[in-house]
C-alpha positions in Angstrom: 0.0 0.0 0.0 1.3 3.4 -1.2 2.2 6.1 2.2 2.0 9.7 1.7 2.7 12.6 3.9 0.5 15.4 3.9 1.7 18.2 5.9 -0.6 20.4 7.7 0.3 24.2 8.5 -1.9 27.0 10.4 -3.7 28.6 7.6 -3.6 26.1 4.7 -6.2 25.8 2.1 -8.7 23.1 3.7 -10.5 22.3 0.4 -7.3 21.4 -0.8 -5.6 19.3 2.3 -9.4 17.6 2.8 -9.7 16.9 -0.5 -6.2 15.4 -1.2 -6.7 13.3 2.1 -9.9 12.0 1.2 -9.3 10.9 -2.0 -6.4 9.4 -1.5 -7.9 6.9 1.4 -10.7 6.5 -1.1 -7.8 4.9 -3.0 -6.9 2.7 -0.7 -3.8 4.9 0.6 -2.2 4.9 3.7 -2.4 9.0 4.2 -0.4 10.8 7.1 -1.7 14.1 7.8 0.8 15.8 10.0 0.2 19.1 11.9 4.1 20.8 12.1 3.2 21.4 15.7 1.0 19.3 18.3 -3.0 19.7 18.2 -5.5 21.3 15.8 -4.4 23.4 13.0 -6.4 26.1 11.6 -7.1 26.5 8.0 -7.4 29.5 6.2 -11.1 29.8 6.2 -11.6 29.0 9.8 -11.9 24.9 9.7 -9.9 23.2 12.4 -7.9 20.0 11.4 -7.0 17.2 13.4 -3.3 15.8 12.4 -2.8 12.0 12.8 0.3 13.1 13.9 3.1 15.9 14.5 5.4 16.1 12.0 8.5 15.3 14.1 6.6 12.0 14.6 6.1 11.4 10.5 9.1 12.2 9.3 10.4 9.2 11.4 8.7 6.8 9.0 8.9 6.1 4.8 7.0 7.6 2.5 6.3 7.1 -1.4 5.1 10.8 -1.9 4.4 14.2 -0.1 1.7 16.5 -1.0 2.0 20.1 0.1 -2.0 21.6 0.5 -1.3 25.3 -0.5 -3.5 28.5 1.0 -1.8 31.4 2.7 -0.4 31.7 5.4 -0.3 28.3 5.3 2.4 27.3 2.3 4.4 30.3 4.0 4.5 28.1 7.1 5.3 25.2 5.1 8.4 27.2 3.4 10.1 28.4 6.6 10.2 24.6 8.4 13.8 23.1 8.0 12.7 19.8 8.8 10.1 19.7 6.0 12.3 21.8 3.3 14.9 19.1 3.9 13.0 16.2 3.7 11.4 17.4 0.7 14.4 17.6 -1.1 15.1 14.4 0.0 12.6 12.9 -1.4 12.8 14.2 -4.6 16.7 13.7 -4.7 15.9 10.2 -4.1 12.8 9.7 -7.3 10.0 9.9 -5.0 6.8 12.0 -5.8 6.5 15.3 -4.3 3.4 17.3 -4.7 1.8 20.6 -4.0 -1.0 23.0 -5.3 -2.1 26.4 -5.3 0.4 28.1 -3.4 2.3 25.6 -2.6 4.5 24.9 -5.6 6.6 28.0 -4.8 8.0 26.2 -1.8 9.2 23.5 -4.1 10.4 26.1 -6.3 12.2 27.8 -3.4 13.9 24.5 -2.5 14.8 24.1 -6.2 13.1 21.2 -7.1 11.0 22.9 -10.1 14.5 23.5 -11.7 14.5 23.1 -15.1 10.4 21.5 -15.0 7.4 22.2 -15.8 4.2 23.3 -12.9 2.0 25.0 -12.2 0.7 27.2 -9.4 -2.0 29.5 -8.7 -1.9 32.8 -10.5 1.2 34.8 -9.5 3.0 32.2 -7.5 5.2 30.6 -10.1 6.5 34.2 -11.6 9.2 34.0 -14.2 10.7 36.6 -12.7 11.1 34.8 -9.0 11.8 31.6 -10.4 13.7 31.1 -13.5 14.3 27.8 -14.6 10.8 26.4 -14.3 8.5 26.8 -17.3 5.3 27.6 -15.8 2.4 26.2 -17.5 -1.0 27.1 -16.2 -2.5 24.0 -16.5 -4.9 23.0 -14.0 -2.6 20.0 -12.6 0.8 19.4 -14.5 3.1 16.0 -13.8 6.9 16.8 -14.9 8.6 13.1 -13.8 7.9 12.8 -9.4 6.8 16.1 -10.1 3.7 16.8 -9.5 1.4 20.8 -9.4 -1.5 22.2 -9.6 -4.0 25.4 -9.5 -6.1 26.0 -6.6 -9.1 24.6 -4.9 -10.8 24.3 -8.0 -8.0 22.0 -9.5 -7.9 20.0 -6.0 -10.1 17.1 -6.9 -8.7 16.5 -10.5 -5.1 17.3 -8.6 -6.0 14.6 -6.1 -7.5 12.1 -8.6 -3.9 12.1 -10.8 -2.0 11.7 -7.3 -4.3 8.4 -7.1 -3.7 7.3 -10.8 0.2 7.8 -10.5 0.1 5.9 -7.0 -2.0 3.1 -8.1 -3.3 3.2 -11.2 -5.2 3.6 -13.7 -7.9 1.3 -13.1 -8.4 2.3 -8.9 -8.3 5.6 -10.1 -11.0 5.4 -12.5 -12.8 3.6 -9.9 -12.7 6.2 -7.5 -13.7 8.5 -9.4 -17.1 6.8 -10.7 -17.5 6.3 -6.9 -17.7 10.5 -6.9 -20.4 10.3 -9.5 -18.9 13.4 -11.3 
């Protein structure tokens, strides 16, 4: 069974993290939703999450992707963490998928994992001028190798249902879908 860290940060997007959390256990996928500090975080629009876990506690355990919910301040708070900067560029050093939407692609960008690929972001957060070397796109979700971007909340579900496809297939994710009756 596929394992993927999704970190929580005070002020993320919630249609996004919710979204990419559900549809991935939909699939079948072991999801870890870590808070980067113990209890409830609070997402952008007032909704309070409850991590599985702290992120000191995840990061102690193997994953085959991480997904980074965007939102603001949230992907800001995502940004300034060492320990999650670090492991990101871990994983993607080491082939693994590593995933973000709306806002958060700029943190991977930051880290320098968008070098020289293509993502996208939402509108203004993937600026040529800030980041050259990554040939934004504007598509609603773009897949460049492990890479893996998209919009905004209105990309999350399509976003989410590609994270299942490249996880585990065509097939389950085709299934989970139909289950959405979309």
């Amino acid at each position: 069974m596929p394992r993927v860290l999704v970190p929580l940060a005070e002020g993320c997007e919630e249609l996004e993290a919710v979204t990419i959390i559900d549809i991935l256990r939909r699939a079948k996928v072991e999801v870890v939703a870590a808070g980067l500090n113990e209890g409830p975080v609070t997402a952008s629009r007032g909704t309070r999450l409850l991590p599985d876990m702290t992120l000191d506690a995840a990061l102690e355990q193997d994953y085959d992707m991480a997904v980074l919910p965007g939102g603001l301040p949230g992907a800001d708070h995502l940004g300034a963490d060492a320990r999650l900067t670090d492991f990101l560029k871990a994983m993607a050093d080491s082939g693994k998928f590593v995933g973000a939407v709306c806002a958060a692609p700029k943190v991977l960008a930051e880290q320098g994992i968008l070098k020289g690929k293509r993502a996208t972001a939402y509108p203004g957060f993937l600026d040529d001028d800030v980041y050259p070397g990554v040939e934004y796109t504007r598509a609603a979700v773009e897949v460049d190798g492990k890479i893996v971007t998209s919009r905004g909340p209105g990309t999350a579900m399509d976003f989410s249902l590609k994270l299942v496809e490249l996880l585990c297939g065509y097939e389950t994710c085709t299934q989970v879908e139909a289950a959405l009756v979309r």
